[in-house]
C-alpha positions in Angstrom: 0.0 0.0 0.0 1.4 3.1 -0.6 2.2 6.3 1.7 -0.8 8.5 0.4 -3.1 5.8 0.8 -2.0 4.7 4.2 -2.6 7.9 5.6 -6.0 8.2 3.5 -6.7 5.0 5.1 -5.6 5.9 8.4 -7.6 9.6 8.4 -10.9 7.2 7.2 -10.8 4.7 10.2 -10.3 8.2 12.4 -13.7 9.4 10.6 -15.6 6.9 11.0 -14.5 6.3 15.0 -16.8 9.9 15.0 -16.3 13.2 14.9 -14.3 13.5 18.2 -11.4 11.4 16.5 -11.4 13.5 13.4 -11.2 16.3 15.9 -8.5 15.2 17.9 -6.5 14.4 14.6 -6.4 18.6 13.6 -9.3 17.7 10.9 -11.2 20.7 12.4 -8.9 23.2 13.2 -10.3 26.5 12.7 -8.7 29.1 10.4 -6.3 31.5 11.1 -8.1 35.0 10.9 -6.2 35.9 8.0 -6.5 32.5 6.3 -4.8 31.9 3.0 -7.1 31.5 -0.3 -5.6 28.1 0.0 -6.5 27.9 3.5 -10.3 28.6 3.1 -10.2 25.6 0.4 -8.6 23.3 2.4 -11.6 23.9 5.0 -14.1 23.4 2.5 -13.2 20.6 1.3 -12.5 19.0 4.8 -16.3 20.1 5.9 -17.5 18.7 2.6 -15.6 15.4 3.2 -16.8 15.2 6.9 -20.2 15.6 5.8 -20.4 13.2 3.2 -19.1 10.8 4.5 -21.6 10.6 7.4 -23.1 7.4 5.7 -26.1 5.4 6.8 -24.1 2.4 8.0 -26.2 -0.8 6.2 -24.1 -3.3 8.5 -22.1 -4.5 5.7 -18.6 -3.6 6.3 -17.6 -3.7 2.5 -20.0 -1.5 1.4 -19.9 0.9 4.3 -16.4 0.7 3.6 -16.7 1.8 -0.1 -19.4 4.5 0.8 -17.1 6.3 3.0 -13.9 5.9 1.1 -15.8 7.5 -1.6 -15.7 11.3 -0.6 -12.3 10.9 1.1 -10.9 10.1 -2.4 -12.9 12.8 -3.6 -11.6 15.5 -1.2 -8.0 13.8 -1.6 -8.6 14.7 -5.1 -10.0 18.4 -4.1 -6.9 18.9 -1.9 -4.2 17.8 -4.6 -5.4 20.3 -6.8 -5.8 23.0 -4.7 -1.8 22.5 -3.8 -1.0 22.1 -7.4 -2.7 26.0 -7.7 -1.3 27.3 -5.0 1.8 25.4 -3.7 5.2 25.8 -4.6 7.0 22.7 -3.9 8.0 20.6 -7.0 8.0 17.9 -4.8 4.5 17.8 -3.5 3.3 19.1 -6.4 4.5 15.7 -8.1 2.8 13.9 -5.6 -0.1 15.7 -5.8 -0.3 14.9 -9.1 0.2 11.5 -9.0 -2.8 11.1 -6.2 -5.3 12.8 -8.1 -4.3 10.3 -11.1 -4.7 7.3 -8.3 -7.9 8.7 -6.6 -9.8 9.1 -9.6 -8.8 5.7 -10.8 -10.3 4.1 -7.2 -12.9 6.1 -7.1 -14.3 5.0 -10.6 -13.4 1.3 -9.6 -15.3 2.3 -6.0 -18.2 3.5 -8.0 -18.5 0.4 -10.3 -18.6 -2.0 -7.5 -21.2 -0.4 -5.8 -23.5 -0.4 -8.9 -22.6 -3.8 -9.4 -23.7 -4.2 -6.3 -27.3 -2.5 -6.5 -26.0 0.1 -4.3 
């Protein structure tokens, strides 16, 4: 498995343990009054992810699994390109790059086996 999705994987399981674990992880740090343009993205997309993935749990853990991975790839996606706008490091912006490439891969493969699925 590979760094960015071990640390995807890692901020799911924090997620779904409830808001107070996504809390405690720095998910919901509050801006800085003068928050960056990039800044007030990040948040954005952090409340959107947070929000969408508050699933109705159907007590199978596959597809619970895929429902919430869903909009974590998305905002993984969301956050890459919001670094690739207003970052500067080649580095990261490399990486960055390469997720969104990767997320939107899984989440079209996520996507298919839920429909597959009937779900």
């Amino acid at each position: 498995m590979s760094r960015p999705a071990i640390m995807m994987a890692s901020a799911f399981l924090l997620a779904m343990l409830g808001p107070g674990a996504a809390q405690h992880a720095g998910h919901s740090a509050p801006a800085a009054p003068s928050a960056s343009a990039a800044t007030k993205a990040y948040q954005a997309v952090n409340a959107k992810m947070h929000k969408d993935m508050n699933i109705r749990f159907s007590g199978d853990a596959d597809v619970d699994f895929v429902r919430g991975m869903i909009p974590h790839h998305i905002a993984a996606v969301e956050m890459a390109k919001i670094v690739l706008e207003h970052g500067k490091d080649p580095e990261l912006k490399k990486l960055a790059t390469e997720i969104v490439a990767a997320q939107d891969k899984e989440i079209a493969f996520m996507r298919e086996w839920l429909k597959k699925r009937g779900n």
